[in-house]
NUVEX-918829 format. One record per residue: residue in one letter; y, z, x of N, C-alpha, C, O, CB in turn. Coordinates in steps of 0.001 Angstrom, whole numbers, padded with zeros to 6 digits, always signed. Atoms other than C-alpha are relative to their C-alpha. Glycine has a CB too. Layout:
NUVEX-918829
AYZXYZXYZXYZXYZX...
This chain:
NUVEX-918829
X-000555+000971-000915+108070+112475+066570-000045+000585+001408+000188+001787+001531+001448-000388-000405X+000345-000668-001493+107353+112859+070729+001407-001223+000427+001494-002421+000155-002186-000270+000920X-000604+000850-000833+110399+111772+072804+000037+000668+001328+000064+001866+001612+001305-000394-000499X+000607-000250-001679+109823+111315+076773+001573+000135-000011+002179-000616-000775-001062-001467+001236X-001273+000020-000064+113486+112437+077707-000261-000242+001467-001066+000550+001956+000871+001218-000574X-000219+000157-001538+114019+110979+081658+000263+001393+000630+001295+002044+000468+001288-000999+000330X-000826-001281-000589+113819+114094+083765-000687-000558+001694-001623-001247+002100-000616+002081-000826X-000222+000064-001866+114478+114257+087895-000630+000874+000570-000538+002100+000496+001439+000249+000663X+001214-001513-001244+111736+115756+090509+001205+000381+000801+002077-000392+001198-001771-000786+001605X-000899-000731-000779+113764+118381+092308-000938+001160+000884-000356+002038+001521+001168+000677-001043X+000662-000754-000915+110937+120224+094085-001647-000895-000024-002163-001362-001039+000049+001799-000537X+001953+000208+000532+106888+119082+094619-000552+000840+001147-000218+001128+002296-000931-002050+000101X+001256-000546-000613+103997+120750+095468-000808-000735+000346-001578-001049-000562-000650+000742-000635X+001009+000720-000247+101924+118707+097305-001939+000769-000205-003039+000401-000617+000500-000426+001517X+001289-000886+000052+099288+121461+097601-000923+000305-001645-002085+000640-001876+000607+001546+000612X+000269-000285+001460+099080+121793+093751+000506-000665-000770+000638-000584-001991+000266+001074-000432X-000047+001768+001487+099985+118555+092340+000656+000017-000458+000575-001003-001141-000814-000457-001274X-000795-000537+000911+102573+119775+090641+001580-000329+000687+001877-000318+001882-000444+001641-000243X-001448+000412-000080+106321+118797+090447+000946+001117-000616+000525+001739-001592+000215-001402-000793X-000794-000721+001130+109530+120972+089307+000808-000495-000110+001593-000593+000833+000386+001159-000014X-001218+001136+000626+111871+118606+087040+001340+000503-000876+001563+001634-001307-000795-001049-001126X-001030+000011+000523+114642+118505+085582+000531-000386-001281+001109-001456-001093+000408-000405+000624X-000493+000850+000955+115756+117597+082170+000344+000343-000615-000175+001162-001374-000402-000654-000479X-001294-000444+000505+118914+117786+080998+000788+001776-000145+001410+002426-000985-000176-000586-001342X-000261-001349-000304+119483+121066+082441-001055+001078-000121-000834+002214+000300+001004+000353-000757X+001117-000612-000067+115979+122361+081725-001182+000055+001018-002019-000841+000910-000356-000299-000898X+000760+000070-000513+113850+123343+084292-001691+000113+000414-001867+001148+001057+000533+000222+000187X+001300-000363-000086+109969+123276+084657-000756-000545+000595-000421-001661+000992-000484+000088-000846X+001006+000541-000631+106734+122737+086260-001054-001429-000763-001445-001616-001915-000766+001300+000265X+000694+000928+000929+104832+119684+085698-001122-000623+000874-000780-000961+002007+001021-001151-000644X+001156+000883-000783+101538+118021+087068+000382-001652+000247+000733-002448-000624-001489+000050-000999X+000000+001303-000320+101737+114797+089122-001485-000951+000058-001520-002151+000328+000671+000049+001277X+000850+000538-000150+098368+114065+089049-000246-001741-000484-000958-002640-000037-000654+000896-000438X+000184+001584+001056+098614+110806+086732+000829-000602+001005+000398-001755+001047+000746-000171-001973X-000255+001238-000363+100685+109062+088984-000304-000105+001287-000292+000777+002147+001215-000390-000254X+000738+000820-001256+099317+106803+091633+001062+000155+001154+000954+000727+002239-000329-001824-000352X-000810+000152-001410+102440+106001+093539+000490+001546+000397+000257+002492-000355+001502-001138-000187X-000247-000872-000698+103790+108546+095733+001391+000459-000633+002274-000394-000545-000102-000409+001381X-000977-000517+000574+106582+110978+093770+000998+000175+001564+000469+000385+002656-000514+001423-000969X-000744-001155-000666+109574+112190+095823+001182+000651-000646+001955-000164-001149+000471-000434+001240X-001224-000168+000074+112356+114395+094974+001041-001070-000245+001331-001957+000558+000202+000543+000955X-001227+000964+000252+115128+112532+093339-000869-000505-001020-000562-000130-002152+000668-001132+001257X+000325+000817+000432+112664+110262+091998+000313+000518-002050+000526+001716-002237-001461-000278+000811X+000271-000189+001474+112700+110050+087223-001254+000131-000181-002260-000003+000515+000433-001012-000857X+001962-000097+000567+109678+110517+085589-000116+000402-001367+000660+001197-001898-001108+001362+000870X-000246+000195+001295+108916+110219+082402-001528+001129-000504-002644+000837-000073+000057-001947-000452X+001101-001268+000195+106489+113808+080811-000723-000426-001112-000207-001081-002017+000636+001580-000318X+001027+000178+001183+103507+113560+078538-000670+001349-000308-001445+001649+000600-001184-001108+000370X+000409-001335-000073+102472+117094+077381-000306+000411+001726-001297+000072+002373-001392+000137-001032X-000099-000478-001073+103100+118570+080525-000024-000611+001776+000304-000157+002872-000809+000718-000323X+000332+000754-001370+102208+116050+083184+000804-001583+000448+000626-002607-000211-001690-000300-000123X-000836+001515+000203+104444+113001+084260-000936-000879+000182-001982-000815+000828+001245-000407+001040X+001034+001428+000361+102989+109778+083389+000513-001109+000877-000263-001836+001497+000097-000632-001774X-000442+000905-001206+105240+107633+085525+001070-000168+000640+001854-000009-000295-000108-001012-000182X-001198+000325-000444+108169+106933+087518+000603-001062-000304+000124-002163-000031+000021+000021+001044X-000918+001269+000749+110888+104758+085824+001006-000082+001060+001141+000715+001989+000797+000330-001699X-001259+000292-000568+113995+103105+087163+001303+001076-000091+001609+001723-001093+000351-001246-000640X-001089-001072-000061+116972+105270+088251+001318-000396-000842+002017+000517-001282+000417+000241+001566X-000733+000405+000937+119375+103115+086240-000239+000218-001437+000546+000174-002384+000085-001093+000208X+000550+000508+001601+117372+103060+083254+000007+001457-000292+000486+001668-001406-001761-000975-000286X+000272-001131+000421+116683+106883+083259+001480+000688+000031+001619+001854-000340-001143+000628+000829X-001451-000633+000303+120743+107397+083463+000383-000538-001306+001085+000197-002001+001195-000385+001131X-000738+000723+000801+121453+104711+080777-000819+000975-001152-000239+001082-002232-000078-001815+000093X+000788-000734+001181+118611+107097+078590+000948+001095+000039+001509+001499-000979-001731+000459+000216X-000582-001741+000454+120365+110503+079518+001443-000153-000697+002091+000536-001486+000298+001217+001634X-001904+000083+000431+123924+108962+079092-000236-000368-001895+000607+000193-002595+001210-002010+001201X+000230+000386+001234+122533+107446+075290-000845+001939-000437-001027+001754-001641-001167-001817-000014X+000290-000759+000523+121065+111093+074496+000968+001101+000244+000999+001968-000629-001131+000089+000184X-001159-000715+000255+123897+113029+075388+001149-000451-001312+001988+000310-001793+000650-000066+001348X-001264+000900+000337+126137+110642+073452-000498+000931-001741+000272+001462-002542-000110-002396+000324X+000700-000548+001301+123505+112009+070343-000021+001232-000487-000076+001599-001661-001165-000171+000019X-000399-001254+000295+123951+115391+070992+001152+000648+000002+001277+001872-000009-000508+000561+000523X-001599-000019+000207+127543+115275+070801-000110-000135-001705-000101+000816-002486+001003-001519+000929X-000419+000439+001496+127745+113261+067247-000824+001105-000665-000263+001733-001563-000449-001727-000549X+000550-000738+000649+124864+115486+066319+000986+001582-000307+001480+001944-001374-001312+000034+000728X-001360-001577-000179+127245+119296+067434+000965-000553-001056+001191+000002-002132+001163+000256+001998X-001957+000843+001043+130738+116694+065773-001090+000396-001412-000478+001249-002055+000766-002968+000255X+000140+000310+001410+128502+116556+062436-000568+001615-000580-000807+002034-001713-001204-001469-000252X+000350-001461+000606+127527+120111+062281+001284+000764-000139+001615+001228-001230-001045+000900+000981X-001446-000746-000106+130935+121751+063250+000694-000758-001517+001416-000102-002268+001059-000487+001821X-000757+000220+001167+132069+119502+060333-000332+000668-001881+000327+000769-002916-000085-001543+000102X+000464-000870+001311+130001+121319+057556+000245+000901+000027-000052+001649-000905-001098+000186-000392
């Protein structure tokens, strides 16, 4: 199973195409080449082996992180209970 988790540009390289994101506290480098429109800082973006594929809505990429936190909670609650 591949899930795109919403992560936030917090640095770009214009010189080298390349973005450094954010997601969910993980930080790394990623190629912007695939997308057309113009990235900035702040902007979501959604990763495909290594390279973001596109910029999503800023609502939509909170309502994802707030629904995958919510998962890794019940997931921690159901382990601590065994």
């Amino acid at each position: 199973m591949c899930l795109s988790i919403p992560s936030q540009v917090v640095e770009i390289n214009r010189d080298e195409k390349t973005a450094v994101v954010d997601t969910m506290g993980v930080k790394r480098k990623v190629g912007i080449d695939f997308i057309a429109d113009e990235v900035k800082v702040g902007d979501y973006v959604l990763i495909h082996i290594g390279y973001a594929m596109n910029i999503i809505d800023e609502e939509y990429a909170k309502e994802s992180l707030a629904l995958y936190q919510e998962i890794i909670k019940k997931m921690e609650n159901e382990e601590n209970q065994t």
